[in-house]
DSSP file (Angstrom, degrees, kcal/mol; ACC not computed):
  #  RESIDUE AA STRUCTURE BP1 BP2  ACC     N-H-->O    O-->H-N    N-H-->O    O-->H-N    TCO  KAPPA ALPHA  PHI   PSI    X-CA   Y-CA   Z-CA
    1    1 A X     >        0   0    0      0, 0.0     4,-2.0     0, 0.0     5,-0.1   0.000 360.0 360.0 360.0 -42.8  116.0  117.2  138.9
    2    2 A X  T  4  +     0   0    0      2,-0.2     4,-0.3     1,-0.2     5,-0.2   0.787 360.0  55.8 -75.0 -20.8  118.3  119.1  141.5
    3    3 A X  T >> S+     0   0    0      2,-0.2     4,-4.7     3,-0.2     3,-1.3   0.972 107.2  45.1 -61.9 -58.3  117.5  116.6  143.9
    4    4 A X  H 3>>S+     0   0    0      1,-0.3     4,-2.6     2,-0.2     5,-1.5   0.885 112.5  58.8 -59.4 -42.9  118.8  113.6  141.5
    5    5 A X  H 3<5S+     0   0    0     -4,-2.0    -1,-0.3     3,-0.2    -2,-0.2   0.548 101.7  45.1 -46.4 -18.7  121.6  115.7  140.9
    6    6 A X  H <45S+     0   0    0     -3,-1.3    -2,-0.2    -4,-0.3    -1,-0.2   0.766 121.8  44.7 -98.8 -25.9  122.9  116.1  144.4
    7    7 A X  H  <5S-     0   0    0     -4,-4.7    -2,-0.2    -5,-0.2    -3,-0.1   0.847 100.9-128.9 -55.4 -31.2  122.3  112.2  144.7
    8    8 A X  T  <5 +     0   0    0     -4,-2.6     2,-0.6    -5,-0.2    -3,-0.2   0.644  69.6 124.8  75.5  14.8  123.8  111.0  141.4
    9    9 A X      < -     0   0    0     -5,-1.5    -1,-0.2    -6,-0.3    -2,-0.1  -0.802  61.6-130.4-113.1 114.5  120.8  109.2  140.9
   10   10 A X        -     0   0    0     -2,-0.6    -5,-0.0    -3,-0.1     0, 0.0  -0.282  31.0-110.5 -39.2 131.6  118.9  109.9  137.4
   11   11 A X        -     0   0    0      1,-0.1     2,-0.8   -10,-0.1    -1,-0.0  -0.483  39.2-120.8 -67.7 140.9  115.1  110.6  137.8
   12   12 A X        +     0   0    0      1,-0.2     3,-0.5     2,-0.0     4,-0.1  -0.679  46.4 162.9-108.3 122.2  113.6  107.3  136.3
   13   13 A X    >   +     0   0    0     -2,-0.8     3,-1.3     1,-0.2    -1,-0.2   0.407  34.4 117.1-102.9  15.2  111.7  108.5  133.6
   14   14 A X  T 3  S+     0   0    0      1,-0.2    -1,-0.2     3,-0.0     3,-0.1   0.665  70.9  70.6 -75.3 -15.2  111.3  105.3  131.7
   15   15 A X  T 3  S+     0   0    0     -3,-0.5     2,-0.6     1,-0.2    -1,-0.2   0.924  95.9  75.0 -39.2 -54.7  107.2  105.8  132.6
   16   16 A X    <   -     0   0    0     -3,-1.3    -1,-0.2    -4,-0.1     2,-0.1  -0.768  68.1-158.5 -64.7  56.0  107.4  108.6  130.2
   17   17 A X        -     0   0    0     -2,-0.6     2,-0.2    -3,-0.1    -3,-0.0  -0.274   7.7-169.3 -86.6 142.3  107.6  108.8  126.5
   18   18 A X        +     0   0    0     -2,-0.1     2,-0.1     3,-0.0    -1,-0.0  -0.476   7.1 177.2-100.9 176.5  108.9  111.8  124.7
   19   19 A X        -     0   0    0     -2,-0.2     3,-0.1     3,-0.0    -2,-0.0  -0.603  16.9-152.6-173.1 113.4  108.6  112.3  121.0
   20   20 A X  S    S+     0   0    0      1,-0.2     2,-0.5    -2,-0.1    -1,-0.0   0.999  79.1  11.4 -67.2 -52.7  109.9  115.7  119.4
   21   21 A X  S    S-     0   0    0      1,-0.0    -1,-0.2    -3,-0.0    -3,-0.0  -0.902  95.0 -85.3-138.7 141.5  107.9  115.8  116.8
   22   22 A X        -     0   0    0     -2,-0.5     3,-0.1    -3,-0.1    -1,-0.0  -0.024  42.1-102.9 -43.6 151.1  104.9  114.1  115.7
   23   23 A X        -     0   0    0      1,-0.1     2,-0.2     2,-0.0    -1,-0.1  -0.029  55.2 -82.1 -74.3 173.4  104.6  110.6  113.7
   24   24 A X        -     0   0    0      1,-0.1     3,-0.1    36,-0.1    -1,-0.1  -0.519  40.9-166.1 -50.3 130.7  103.8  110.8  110.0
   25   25 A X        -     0   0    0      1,-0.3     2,-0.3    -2,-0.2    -1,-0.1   0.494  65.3 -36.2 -93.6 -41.8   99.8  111.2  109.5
   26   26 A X        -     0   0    0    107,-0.1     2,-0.4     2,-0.1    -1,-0.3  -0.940  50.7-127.8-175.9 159.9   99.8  110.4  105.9
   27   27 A X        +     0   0    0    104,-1.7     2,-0.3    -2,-0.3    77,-0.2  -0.922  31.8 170.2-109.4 147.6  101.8  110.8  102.4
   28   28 A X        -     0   0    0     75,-1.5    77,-0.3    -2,-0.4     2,-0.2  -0.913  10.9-173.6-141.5 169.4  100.2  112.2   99.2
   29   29 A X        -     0   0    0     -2,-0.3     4,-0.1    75,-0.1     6,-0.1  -0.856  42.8 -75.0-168.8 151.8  101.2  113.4   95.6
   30   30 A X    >   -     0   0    0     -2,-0.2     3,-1.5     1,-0.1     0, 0.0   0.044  49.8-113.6 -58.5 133.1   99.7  114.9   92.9
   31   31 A X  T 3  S+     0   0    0      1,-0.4    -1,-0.1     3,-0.0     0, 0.0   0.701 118.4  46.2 -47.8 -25.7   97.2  112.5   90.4
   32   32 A X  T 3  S+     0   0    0      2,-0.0    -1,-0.4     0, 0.0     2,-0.2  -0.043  97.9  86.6-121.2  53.8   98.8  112.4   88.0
   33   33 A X    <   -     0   0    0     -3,-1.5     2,-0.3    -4,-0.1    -4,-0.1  -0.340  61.5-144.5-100.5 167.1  102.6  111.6   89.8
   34   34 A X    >   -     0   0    0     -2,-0.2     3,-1.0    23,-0.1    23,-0.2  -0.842  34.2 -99.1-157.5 138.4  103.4  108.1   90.4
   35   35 A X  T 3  S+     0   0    0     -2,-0.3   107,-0.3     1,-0.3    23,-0.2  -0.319 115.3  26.7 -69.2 147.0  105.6  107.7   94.0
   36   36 A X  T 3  S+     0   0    0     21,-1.4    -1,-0.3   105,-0.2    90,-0.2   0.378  90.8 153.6  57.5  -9.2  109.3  107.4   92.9
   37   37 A X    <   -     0   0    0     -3,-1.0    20,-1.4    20,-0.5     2,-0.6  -0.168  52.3-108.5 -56.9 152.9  108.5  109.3   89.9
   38   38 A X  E     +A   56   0A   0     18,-0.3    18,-0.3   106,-0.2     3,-0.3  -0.926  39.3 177.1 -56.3  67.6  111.7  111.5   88.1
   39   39 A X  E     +     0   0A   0     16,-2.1     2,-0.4    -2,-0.6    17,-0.2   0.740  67.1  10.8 -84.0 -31.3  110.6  114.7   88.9
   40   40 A X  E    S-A   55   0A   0     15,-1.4    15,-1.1     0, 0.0    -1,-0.3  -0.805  87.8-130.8-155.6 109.0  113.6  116.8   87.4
   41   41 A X        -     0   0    0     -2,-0.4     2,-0.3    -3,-0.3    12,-0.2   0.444   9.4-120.2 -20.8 153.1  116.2  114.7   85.0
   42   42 A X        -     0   0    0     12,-0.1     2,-0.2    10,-0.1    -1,-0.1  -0.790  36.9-105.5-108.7-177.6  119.8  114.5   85.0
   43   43 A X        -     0   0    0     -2,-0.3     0, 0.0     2,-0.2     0, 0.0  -0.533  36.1-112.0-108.6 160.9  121.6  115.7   81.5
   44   44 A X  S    S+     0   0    0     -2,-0.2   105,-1.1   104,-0.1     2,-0.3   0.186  96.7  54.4 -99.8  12.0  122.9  112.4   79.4
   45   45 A X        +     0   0    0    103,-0.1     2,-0.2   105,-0.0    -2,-0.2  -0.912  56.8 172.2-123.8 158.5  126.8  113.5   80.1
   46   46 A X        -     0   0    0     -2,-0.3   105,-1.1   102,-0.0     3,-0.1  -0.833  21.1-141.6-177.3 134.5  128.8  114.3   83.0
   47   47 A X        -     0   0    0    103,-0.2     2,-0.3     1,-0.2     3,-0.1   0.103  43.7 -89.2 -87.3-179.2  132.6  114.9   83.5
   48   48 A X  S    S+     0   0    0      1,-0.2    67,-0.2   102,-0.1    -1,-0.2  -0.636 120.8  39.9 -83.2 153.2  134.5  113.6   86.7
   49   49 A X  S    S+     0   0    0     64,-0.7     2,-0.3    65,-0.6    -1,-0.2   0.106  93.1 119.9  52.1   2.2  134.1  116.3   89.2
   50   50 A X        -     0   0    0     64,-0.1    63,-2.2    -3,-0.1     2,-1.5  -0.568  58.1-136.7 -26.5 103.4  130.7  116.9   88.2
   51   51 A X  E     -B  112   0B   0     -2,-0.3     2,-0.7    61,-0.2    61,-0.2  -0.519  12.8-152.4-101.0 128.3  127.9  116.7   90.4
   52   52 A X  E     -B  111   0B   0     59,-2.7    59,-4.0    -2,-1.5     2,-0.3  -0.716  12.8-176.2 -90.5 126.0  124.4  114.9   89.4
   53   53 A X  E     +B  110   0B   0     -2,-0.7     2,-0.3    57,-0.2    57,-0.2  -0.984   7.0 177.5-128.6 165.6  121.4  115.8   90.8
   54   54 A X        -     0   0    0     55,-1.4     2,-0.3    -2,-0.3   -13,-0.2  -0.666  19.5-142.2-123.8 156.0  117.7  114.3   90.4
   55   55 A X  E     -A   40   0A   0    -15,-1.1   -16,-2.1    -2,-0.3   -15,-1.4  -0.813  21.7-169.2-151.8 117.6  114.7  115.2   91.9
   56   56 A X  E     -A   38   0A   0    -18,-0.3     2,-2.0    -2,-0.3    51,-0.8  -0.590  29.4-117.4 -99.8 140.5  112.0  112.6   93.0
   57   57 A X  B     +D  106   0C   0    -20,-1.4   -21,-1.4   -23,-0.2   -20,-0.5  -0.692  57.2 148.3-105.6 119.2  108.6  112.4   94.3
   58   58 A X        -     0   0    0     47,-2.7    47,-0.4    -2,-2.0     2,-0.2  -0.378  36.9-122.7-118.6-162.1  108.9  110.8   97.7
   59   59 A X        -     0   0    0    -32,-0.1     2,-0.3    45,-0.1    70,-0.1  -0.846  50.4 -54.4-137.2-179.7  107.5  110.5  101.1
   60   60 A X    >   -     0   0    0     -2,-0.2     3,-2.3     1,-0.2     4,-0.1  -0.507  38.8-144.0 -77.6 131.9  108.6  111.0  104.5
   61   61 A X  T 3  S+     0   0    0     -2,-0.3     3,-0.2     1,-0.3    -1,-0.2   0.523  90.6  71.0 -58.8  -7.0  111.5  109.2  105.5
   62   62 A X  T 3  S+     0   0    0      1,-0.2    -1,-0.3     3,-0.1     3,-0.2   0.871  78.5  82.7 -99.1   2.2  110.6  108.5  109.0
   63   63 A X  S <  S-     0   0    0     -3,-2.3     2,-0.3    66,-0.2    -1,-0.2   0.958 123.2  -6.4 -12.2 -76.0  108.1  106.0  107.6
   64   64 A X        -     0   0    0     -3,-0.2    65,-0.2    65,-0.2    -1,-0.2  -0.912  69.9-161.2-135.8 157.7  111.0  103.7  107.4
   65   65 A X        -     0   0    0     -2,-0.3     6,-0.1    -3,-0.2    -4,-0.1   0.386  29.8-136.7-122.8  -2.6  114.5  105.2  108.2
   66   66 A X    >   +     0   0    0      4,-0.1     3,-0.7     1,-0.1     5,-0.1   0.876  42.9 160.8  25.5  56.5  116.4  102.4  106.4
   67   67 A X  T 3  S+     0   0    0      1,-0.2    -1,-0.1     3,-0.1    -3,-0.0   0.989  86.7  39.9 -63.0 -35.0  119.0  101.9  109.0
   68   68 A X  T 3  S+     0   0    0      2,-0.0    -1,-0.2     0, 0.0     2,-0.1   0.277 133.6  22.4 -85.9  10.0  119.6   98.3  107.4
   69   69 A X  S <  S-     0   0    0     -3,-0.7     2,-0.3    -4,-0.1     3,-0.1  -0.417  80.7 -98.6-141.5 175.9  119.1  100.2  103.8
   70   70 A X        -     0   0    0     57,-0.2    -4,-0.1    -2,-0.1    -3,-0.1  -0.916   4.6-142.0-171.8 178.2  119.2  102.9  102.2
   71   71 A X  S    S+     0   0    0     -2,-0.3    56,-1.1    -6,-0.1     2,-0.4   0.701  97.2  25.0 -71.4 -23.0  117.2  106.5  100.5
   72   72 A X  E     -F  126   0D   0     54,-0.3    16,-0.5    -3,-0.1     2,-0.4  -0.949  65.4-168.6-150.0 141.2  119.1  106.6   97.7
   73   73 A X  E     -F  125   0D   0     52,-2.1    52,-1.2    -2,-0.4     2,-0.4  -0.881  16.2-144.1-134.5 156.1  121.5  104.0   95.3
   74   74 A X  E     -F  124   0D   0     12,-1.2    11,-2.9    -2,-0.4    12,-0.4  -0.800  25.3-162.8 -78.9 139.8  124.3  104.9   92.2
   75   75 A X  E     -FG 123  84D   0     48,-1.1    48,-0.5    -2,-0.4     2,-0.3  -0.948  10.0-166.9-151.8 135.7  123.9  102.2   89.7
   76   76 A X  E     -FG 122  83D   0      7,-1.9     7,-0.9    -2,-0.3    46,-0.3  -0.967  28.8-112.1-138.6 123.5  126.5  101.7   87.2
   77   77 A X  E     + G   0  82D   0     44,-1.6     2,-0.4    -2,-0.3    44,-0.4  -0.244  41.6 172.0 -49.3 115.7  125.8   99.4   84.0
   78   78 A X  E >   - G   0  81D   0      3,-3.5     3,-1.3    -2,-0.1    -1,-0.0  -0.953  64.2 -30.8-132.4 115.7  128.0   96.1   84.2
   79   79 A X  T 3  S-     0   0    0     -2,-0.4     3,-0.1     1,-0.3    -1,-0.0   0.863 129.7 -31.1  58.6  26.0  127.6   93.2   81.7
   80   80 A X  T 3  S+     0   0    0      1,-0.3     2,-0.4     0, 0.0    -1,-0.3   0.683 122.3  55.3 111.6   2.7  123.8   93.7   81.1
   81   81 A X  E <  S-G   78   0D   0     -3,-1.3    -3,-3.5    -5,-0.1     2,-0.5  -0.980  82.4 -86.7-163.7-175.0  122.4   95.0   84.2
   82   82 A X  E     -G   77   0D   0     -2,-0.4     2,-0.4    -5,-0.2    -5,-0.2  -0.901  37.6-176.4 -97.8 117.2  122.5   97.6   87.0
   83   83 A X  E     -G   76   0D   0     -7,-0.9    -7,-1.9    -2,-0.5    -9,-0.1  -0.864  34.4 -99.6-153.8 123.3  124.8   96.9   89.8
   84   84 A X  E     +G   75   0D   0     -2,-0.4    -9,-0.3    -9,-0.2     3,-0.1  -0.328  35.5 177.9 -67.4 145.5  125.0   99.3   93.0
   85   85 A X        -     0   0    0    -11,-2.9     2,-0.2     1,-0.5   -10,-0.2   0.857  60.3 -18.8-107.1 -71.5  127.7  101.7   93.0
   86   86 A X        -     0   0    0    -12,-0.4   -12,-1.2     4,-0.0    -1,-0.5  -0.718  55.7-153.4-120.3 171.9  127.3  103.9   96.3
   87   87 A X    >   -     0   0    0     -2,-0.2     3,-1.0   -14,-0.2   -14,-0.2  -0.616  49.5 -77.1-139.1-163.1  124.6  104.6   98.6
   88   88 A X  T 3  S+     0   0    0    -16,-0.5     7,-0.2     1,-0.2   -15,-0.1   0.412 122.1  71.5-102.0  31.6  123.8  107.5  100.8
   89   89 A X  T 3  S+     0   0    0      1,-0.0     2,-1.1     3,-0.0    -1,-0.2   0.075  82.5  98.3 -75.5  -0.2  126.7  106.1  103.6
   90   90 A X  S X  S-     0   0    0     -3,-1.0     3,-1.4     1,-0.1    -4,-0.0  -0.734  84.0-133.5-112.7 107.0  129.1  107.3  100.9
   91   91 A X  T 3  S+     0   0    0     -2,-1.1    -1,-0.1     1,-0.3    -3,-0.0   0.650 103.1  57.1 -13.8 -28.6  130.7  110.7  101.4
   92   92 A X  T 3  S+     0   0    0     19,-0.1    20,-2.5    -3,-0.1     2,-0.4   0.484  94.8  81.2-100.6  14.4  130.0  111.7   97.5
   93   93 A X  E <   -C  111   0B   0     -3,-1.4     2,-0.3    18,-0.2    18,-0.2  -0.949  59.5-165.0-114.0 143.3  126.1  111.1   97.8
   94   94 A X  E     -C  110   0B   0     16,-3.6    16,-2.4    -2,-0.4     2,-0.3  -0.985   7.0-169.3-110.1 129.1  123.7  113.5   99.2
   95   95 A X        +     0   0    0     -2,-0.3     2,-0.3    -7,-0.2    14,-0.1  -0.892  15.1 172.2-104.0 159.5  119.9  112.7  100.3
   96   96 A X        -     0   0    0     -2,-0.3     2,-0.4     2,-0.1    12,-0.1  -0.940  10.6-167.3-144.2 135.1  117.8  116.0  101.0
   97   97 A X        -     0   0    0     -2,-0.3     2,-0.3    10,-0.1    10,-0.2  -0.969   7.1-174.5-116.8 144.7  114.1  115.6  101.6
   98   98 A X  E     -E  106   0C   0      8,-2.4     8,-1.9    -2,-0.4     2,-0.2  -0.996  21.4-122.9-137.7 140.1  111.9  118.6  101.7
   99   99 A X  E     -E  105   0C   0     -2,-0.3     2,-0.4     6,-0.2     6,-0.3  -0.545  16.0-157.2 -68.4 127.4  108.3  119.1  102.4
  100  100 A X  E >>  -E  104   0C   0      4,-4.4     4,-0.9    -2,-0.2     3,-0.6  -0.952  61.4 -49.6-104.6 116.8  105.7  120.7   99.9
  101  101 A X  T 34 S-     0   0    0     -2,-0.4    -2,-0.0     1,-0.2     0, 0.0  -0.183 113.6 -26.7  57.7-147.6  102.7  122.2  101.3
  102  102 A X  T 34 S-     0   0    0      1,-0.1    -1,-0.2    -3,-0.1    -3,-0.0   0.682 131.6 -13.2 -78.0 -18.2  101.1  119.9  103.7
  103  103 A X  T <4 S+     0   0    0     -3,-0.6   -75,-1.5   -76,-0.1     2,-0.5   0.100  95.9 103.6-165.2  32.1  102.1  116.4  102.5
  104  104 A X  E  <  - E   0 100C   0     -4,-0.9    -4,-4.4   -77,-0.2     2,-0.4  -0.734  50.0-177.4-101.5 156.0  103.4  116.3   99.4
  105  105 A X  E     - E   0  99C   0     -2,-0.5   -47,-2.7   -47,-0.4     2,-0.3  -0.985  12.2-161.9-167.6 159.5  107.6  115.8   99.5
  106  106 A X  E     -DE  57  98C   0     -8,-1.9    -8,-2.4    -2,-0.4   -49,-0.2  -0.913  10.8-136.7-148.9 139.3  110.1  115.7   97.1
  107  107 A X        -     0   0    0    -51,-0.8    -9,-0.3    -2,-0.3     2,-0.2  -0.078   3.8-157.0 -61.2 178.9  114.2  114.2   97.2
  108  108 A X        -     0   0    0    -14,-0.2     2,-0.5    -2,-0.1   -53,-0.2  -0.322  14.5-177.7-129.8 132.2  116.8  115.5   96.0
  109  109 A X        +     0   0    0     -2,-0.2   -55,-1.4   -14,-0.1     2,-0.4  -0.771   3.8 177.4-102.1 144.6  119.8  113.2   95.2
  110  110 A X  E     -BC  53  94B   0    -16,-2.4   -16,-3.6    -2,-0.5     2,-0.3  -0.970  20.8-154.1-148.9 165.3  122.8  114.0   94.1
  111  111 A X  E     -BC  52  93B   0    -59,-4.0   -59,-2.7    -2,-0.4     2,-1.3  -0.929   8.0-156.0-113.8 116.6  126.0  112.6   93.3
  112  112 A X  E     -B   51   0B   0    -20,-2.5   -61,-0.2    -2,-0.3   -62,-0.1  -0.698  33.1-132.9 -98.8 116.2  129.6  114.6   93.4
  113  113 A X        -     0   0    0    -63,-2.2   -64,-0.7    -2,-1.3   -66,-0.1  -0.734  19.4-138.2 -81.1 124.5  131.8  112.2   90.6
  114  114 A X        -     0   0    0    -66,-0.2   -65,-0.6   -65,-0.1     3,-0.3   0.074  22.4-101.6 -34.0 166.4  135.0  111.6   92.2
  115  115 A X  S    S+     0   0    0    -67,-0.2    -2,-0.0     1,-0.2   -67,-0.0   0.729 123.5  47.1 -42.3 -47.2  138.4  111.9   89.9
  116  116 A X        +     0   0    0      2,-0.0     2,-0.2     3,-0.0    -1,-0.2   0.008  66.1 124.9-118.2  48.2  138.2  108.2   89.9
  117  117 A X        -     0   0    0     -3,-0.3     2,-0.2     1,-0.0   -69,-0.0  -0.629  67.7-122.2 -72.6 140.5  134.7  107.1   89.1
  118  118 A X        -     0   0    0     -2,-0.2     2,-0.2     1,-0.1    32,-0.0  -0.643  38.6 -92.5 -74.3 151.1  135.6  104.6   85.8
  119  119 A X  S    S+     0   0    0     -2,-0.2     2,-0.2    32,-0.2    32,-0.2  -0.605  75.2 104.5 -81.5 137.7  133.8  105.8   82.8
  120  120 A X  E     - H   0 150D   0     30,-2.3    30,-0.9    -2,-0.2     2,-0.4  -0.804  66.0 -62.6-175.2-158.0  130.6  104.3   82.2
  121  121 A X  E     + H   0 149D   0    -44,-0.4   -44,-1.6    -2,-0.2     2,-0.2  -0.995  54.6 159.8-135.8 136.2  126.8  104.5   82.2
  122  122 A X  E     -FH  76 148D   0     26,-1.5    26,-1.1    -2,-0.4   -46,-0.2  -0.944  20.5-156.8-158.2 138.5  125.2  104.9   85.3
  123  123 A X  E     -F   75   0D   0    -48,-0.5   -48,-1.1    -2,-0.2     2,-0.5  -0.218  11.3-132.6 -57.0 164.4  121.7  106.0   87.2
  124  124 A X  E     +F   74   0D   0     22,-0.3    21,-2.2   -50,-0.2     2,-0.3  -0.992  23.6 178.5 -99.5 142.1  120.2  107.2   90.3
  125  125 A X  E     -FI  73 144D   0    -52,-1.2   -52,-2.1    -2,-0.5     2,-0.3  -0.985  15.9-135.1-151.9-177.1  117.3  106.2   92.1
  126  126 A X  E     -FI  72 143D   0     17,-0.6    17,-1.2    -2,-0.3   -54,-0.3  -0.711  12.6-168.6-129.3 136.1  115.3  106.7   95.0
  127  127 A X        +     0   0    0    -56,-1.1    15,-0.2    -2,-0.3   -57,-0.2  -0.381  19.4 123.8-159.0 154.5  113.5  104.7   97.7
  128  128 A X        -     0   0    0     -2,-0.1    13,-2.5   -57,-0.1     2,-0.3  -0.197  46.0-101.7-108.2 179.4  111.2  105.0  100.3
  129  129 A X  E     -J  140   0E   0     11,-0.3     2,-0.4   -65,-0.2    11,-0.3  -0.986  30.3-153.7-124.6 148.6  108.0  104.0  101.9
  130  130 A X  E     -J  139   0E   0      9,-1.5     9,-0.9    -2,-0.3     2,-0.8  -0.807  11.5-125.6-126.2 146.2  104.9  106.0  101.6
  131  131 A X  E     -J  138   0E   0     -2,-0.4  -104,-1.7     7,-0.2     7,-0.2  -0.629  12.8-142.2-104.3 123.4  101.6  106.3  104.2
  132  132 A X        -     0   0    0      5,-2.9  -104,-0.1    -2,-0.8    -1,-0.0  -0.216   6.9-162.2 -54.1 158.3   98.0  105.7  103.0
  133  133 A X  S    S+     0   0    0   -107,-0.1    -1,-0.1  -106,-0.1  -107,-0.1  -0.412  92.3  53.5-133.8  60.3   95.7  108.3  104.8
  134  134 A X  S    S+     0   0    0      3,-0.0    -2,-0.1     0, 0.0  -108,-0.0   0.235 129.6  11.4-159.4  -4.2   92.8  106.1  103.9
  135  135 A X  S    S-     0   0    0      2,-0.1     3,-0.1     0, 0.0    -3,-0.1   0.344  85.3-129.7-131.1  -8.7   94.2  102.9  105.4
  136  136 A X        +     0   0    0      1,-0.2    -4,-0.2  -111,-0.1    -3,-0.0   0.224  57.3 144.7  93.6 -31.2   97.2  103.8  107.4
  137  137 A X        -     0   0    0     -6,-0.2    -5,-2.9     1,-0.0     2,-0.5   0.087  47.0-140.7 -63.1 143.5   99.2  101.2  105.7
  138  138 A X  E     -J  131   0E   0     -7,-0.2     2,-0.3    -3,-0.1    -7,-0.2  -0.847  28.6-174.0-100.2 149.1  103.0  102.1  105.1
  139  139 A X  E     -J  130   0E   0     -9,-0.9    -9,-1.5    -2,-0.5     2,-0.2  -0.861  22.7-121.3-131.4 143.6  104.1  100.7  101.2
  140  140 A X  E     +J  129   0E   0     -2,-0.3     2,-0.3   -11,-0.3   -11,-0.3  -0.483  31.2 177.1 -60.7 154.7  107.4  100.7   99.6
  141  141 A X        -     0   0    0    -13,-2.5     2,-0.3    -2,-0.2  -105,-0.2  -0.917   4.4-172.3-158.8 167.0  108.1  102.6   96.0
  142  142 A X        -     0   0    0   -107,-0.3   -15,-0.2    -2,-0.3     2,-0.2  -0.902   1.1-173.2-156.3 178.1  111.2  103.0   94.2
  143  143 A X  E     -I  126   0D   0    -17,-1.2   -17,-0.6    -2,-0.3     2,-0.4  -0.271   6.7-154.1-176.3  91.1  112.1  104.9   91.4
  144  144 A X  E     -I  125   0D   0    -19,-0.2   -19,-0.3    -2,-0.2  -106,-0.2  -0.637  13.0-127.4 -95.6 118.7  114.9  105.4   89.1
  145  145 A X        -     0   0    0    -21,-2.2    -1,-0.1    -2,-0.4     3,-0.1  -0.178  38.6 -82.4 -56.6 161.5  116.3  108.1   86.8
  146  146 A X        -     0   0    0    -23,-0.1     2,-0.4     1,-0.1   -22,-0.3   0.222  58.0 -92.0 -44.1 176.0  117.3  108.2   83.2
  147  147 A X        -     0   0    0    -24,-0.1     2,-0.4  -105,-0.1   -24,-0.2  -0.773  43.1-176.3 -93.0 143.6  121.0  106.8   82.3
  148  148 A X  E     -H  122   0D   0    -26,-1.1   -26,-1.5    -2,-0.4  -103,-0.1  -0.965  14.2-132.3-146.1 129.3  123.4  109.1   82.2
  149  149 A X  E     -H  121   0D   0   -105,-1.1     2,-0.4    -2,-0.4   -28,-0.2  -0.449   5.8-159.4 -83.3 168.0  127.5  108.6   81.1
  150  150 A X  E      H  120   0D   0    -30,-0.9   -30,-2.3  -105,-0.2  -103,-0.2  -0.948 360.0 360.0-145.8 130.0  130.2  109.7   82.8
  151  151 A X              0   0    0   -105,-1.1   -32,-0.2    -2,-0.4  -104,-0.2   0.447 360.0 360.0-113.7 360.0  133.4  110.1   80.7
């Protein structure tokens, strides 16, 4: 390394793979859980400055990292159906994943309502991809919370 530094040439390490932390070995959750699942509600009103949170039974994101995607949606009821509101690129969403024991894992989203959210009926939900440890196989799930206004 001090050698490539008095040259200016980088040492070519391309040989070489690094990896901070190990891949995914496998996702699980409890039998009687369902992936996406509503693990803790939101309340069925909520002011403007308010924040909603949910809490979900997920897996680990680096399954799929949804760069083209995302963990987490706001859904606001328009003319008969569910319409995306924000995602978790928008400054008033938070995703937090946490680990339970050894492979169990849990969300939590929440949403801080702006001043100028319209009043309306609206959701959160969740999704990820989850890893078999009996085939390996990566899956999608998705998962939505109750409706909840905001007035």
């Amino acid at each position: 390394m001090a050698e490539a530094l008095r040259d200016g040439t980088p040492p070519d390490r391309s040989a070489k793979s690094f990896n901070e932390r190990p891949g995914v070995i496998f996702d699980d959750k409890p039998i009687r859980q369902q992936w996406g699942q509503t693990l803790t509600q939101l309340k069925s009103n909520y002011q403007k400055g308010d924040v909603a949170t949910a809490i979900f039974r997920s897996a680990h994101p680096k399954n799929n990292l949804r760069t083209e995607d995302s963990f987490l949606k706001v859904q606001r009821f328009e003319n008969g159906q569910w319409v995306d509101y924000l995602s978790d690129s928008d400054f008033d969403t938070t995703y937090t994943w946490q680990r339970e024991g050894a492979a169990y894992s849990k969300a939590i989203i929440e949403w801080r309502i702006s001043n100028d959210t319209p009043a309306g009926t609206y959701r959160l939900t969740h999704q990820g991809d989850w890893k078999s440890g009996w085939t390996r196989k990566i899956k999608p799930y998705s998962g939505a919370s109750n409706s909840f206004t905001v007035q």
